[in-house]
C-alpha positions in Angstrom: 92.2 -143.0 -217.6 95.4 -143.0 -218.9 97.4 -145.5 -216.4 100.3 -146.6 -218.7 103.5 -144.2 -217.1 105.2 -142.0 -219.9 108.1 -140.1 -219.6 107.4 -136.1 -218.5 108.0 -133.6 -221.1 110.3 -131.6 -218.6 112.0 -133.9 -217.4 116.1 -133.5 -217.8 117.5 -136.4 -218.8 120.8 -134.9 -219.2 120.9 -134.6 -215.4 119.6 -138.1 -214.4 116.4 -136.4 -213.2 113.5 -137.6 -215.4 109.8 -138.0 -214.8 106.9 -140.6 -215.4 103.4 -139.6 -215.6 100.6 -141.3 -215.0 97.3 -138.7 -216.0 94.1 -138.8 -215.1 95.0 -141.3 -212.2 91.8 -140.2 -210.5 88.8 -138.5 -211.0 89.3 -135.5 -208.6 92.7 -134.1 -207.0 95.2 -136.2 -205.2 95.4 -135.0 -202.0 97.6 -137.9 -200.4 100.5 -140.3 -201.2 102.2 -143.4 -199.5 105.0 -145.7 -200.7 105.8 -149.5 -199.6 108.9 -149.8 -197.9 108.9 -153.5 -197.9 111.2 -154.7 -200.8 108.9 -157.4 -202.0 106.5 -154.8 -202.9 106.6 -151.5 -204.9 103.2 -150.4 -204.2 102.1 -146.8 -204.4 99.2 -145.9 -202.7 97.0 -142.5 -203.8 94.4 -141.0 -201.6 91.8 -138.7 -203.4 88.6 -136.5 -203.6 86.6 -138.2 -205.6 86.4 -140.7 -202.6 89.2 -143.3 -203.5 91.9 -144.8 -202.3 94.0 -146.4 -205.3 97.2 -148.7 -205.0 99.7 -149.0 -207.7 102.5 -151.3 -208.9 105.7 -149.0 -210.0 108.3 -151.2 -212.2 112.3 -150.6 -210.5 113.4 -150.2 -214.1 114.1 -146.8 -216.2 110.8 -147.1 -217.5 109.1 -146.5 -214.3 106.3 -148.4 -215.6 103.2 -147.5 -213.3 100.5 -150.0 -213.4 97.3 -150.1 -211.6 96.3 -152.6 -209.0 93.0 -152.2 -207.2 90.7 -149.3 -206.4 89.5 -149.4 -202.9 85.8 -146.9 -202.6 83.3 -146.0 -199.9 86.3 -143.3 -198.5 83.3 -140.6 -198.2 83.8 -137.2 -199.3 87.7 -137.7 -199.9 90.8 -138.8 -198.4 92.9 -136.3 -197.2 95.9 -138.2 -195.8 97.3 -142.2 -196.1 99.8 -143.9 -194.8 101.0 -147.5 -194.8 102.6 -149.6 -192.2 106.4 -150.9 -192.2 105.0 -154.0 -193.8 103.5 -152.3 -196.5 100.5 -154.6 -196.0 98.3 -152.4 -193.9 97.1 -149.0 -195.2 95.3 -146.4 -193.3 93.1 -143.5 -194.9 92.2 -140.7 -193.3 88.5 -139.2 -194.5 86.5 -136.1 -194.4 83.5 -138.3 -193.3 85.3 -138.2 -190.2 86.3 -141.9 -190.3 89.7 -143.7 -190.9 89.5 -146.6 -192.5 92.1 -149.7 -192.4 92.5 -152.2 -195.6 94.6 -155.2 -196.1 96.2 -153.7 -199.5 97.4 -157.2 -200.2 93.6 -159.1 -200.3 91.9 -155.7 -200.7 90.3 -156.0 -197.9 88.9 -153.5 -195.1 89.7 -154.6 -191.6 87.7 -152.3 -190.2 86.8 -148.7 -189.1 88.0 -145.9 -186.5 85.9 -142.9 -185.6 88.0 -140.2 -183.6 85.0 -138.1 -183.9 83.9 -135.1 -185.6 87.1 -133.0 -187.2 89.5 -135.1 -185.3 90.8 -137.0 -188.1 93.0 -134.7 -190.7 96.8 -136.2 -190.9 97.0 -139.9 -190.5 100.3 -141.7 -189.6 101.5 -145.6 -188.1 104.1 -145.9 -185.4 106.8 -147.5 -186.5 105.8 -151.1 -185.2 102.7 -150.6 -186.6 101.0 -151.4 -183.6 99.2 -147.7 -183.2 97.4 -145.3 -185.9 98.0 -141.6 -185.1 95.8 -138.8 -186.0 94.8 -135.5 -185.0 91.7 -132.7 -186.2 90.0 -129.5 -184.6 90.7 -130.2 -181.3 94.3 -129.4 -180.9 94.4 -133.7 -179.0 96.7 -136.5 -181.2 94.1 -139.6 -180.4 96.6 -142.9 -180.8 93.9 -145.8 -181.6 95.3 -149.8 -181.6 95.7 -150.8 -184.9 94.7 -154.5 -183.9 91.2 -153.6 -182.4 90.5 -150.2 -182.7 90.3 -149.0 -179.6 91.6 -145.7 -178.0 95.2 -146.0 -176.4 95.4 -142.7 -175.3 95.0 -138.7 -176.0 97.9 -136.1 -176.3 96.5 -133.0 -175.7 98.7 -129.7 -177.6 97.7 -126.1 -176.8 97.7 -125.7 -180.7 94.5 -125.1 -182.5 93.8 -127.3 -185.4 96.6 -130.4 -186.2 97.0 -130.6 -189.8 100.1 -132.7 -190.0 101.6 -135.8 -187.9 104.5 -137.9 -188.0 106.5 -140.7 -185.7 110.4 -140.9 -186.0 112.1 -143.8 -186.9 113.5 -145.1 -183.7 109.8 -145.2 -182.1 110.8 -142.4 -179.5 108.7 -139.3 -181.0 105.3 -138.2 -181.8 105.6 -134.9 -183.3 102.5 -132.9 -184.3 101.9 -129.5 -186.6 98.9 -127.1 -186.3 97.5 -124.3 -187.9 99.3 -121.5 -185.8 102.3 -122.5 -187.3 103.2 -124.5 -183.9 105.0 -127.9 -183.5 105.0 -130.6 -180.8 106.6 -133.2 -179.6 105.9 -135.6 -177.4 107.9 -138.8 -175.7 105.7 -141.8 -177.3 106.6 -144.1 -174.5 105.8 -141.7 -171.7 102.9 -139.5 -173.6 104.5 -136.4 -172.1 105.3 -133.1 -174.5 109.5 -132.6 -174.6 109.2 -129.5 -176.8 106.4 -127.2 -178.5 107.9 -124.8 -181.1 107.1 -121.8 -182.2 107.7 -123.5 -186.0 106.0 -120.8 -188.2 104.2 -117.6 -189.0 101.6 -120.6 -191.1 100.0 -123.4 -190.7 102.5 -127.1 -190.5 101.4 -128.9 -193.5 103.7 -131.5 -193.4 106.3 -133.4 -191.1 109.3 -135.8 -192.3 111.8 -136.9 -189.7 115.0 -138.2 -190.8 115.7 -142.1 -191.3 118.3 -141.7 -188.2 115.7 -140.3 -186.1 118.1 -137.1 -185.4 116.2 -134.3 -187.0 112.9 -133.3 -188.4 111.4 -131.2 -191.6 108.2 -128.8 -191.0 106.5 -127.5 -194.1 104.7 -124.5 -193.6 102.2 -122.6 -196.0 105.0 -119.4 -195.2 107.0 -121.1 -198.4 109.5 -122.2 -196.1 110.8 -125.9 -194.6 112.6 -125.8 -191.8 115.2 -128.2 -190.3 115.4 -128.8 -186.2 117.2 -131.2 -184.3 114.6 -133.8 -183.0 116.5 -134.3 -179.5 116.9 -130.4 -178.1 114.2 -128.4 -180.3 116.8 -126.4 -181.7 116.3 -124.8 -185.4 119.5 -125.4 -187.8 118.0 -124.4 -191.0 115.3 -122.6 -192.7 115.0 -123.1 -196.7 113.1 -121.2 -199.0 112.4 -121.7 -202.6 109.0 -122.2 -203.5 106.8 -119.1 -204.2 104.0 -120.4 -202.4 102.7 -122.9 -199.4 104.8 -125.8 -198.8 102.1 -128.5 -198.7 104.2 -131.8 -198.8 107.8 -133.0 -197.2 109.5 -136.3 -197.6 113.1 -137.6 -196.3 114.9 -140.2 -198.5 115.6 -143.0 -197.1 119.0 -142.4 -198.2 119.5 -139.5 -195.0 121.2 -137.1 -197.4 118.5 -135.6 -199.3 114.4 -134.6 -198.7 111.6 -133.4 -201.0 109.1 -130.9 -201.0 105.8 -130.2 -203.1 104.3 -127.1 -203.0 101.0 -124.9 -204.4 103.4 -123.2 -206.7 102.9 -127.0 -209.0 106.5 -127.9 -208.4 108.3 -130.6 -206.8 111.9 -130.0 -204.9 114.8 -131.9 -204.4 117.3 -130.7 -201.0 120.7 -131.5 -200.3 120.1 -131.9 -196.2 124.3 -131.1 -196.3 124.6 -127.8 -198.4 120.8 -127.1 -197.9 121.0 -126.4 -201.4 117.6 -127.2 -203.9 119.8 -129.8 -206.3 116.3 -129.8 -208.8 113.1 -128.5 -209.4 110.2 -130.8 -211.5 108.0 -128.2 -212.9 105.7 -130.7 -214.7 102.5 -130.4 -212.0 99.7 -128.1 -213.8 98.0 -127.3 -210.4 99.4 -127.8 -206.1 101.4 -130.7 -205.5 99.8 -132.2 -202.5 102.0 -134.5 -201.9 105.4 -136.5 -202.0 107.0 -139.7 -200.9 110.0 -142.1 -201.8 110.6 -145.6 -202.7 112.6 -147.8 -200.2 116.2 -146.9 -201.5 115.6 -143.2 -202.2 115.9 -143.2 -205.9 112.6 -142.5 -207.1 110.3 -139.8 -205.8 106.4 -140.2 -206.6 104.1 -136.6 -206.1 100.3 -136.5 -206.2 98.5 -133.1 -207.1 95.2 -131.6 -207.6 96.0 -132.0 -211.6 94.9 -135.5 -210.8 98.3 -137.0 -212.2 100.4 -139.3 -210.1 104.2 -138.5 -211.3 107.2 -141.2 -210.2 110.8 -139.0 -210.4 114.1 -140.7 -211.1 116.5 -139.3 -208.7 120.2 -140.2 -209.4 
């Protein structure tokens, strides 16, 4: 495999935009992508088909450097989402053998295993302590599981059909959920009760970002569009379109100004949350860009696709 990041042929370096690639990062397509947020650590964590979960160190220079750290196996017939926790230390992977599994990234170790049972695992997320792993499947129920034992905490049942994507805010306040109708819900995490379903899309919700503030939240919907609502009432106050194809992938910056979308049309998007404008488009992907996800200060941008390349995008 060719590990050792290079700069993308695309990339515009006049702008400040540029791209490093790392190619054949796995054997199969990257279906999932997570990114440390704790600032001793810049590890990138990739979730494929070919039944791996591999973590990576990306240098905070201009090269971008991406190095490879460990290769964690057994994830049976693929990962199709990951997450890491606000330490950065615990990783969860989300597997179509029905089973997520939680490693200690930092001894490469696995701490053990969770079985929501049969299609009930599809979008994997932490709460924001940490303290709770979130996932959701065929049945249309979020199942919250303890990350210290295990164990069932509780069920959210939605009157959505299939949950494909998952997310908590910031804050700790919200659970909201995405299904394959195209519908959204939320739910209050401390009570467990729903405080809004949405009528989000025409498609399936791939993906769900909310904003580092906590105040409003992205849906990514396989109608091409991502749209913005405010978190508290419900309320739409955006819809952006761009890509010519599903939206499979959304990511907030840290920096609350700007989000990211990747998309079955191979590129990658960059949003202005104030104009709503698309500021830049990567188009160095050869096949859908499953996924997307930012460093800790929002200035670099990694996305994962079924070309099996991990790409890291400088983003002045």
């Amino acid at each position: 495999a060719e590990y050792m990041g290079s700069p993308g042929d695309g990339s515009s370096a006049m702008s400040g935009y540029t791209t490093t690639k790392v190619e054949k990062a796995h054997e199969d397509g990257i279906w999932a992508v997570a990114w440390s947020k704790n600032p001793k650590s810049d590890t990138i964590v990739t979730g494929s088909v070919d039944e791996t979960v591999r973590t990576w160190h990306c240098e905070n220079s201009s090269s971008c450097a991406i190095q490879p750290k460990m290769t964690l196996p057994g994830h049976k017939l693929g990962v199709v989402s990951v997450d890491l926790d606000s330490t950065g230390l615990l990783m969860a992977a989300s597997c179509m053998d029905n089973q997520i599994r939680l490693w200690d990234i930092d001894a490469n170790k696995l701490l053990r295993t969770i079985e929501p049972g049969p299609g009930n695992n599809w979008p994997v997320c932490f709460s924001c302590d940490g303290r709770f792993v979130c996932t959701g499947g065929k049945s249309g129920t979020v199942s919250i599981f303890k990350t210290e034992s295990g164990e069932l905490a509780s069920r959210l049942p939605t009157t959505g059909p299939f949950i494909m994507s998952i997310a908590c805010s910031p804050d700790g306040k919200l659970l909201a959920c995405g299904a394959t109708d195209g519908g959204v819900h939320m739910f209050d995490v401390t009570t467990g009760k729903p405080v809004h379903k949405i009528a989000a899309h025409a498609a399936p919700v791939r993906s769900l970002s909310f904003s580092p503030d906590s105040q409003l939240l992205l849906t990514a919907s396989d109608d091409g569009t991502v749209k913005i609502y405010d978190a508290l009432h419900g309320q739409t106050s955006g819809t952006l379109a761009g890509h010519a194809s599903w939206v499979l992938s959304v990511a907030w910056s840290p920096d609350n100004n700007h989000f990211a979308t990747g998309s079955s049309d191979h590129k990658v998007k960059v949003w202005d949350i104030g104009t709503r404008q698309c500021l830049h488009t990567f188009a160095d992907h050869r096949d859908q860009v499953w996924g997307v996800a930012y460093d800790r200060s929002g200035g670099r941008l990694a996305s994962v696709s079924d070309d099996q390349s991990i790409h890291v995008h400088q983003c002045p």
